[in-house]
C-alpha positions as MATLAB code, in Angstrom:
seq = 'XXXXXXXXXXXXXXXXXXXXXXXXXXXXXXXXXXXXXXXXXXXXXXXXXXXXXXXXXXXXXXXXXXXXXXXXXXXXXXXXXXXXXXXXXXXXXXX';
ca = [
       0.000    0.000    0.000;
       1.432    3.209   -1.005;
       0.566    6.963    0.833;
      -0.050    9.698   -1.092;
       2.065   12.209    1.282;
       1.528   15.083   -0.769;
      -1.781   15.798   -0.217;
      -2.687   17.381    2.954;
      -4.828   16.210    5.405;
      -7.776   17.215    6.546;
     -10.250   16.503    8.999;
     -13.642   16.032    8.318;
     -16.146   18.257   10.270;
     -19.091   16.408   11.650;
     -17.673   13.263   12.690;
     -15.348   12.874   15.944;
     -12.270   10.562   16.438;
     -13.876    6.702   17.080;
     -11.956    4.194   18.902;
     -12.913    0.595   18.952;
     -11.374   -2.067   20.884;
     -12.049   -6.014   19.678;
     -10.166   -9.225   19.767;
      -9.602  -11.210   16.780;
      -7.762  -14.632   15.874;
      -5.557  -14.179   13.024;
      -5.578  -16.864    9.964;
      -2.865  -19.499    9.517;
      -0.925  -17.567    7.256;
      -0.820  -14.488   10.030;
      -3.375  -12.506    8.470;
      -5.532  -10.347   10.463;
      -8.942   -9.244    8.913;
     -10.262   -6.665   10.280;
     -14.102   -4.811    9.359;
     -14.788   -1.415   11.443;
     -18.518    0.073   10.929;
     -18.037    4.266   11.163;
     -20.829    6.793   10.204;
     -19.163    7.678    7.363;
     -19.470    6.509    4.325;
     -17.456    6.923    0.826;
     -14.487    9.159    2.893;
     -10.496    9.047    3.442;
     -10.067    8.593    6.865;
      -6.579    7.833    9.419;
      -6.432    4.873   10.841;
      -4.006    3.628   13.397;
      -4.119   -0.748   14.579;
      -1.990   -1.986   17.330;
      -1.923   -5.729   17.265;
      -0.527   -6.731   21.254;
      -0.752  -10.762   21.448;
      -3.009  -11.636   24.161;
      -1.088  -14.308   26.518;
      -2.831  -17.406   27.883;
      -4.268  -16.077   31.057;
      -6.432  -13.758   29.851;
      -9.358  -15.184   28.795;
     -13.124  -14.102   29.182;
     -16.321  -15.341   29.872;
     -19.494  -15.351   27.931;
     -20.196  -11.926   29.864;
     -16.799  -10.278   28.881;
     -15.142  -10.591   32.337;
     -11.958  -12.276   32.948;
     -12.267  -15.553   34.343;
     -12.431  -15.830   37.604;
     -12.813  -12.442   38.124;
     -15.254  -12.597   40.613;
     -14.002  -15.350   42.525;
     -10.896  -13.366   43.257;
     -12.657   -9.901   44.097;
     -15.617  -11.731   46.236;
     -14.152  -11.444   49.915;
     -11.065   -8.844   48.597;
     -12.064   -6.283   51.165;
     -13.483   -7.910   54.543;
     -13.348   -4.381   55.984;
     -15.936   -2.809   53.572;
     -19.077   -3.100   55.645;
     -22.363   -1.126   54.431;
     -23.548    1.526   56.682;
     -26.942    1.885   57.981;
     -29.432    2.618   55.471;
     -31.549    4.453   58.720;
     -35.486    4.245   58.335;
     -37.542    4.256   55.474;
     -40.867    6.168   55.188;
     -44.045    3.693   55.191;
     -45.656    3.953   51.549;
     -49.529    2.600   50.921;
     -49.508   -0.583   49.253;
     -50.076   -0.681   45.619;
     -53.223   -1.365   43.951;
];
């Protein structure tokens, strides 16, 4: 791919900086293939990828949390106690 550094660059008004954060598994030949929906359509636009290999221990769940995440934060902080929530008004029922 070649740049055209000649040209100047300029910004297009009405659409802000995006930034989108995904994992992906590359293909066997190292090839990563990438598709990023923006709101603009038909435009030149910057774009900047920084591929970091992810290492073994940091997988997630079907939620997006670490594993184990919340068997290691459940207990972290035995001082934390909740305060007293004092008295609540009586409300009528509900009909």
């Amino acid at each position: 791919m070649t740049v055209d550094r000649s040209a100047p660059f300029e910004y297009i008004v009405g659409m802000s900086s995006k930034t989108v954060e995904t994992r992906a598994h590359t293909t066997k030949d190292g090839r990563l293939n990438l598709s990023v929906d923006v709101e603009l359509a038909d435009a030149d636009v910057a774009v900047v990828v920084t591929v970091t290999p992810v290492t073994g221990g940091s997988d997630v769940d079907e939620n997006g949390w670490p594993e184990g995440f919340f068997y290691r934060v459940a207990g972290s902080m035995p001082e934390l106690r909740r305060g007293s929530q004092g008295e609540f008004e009586e409300r009528p029922p509900l009909e």
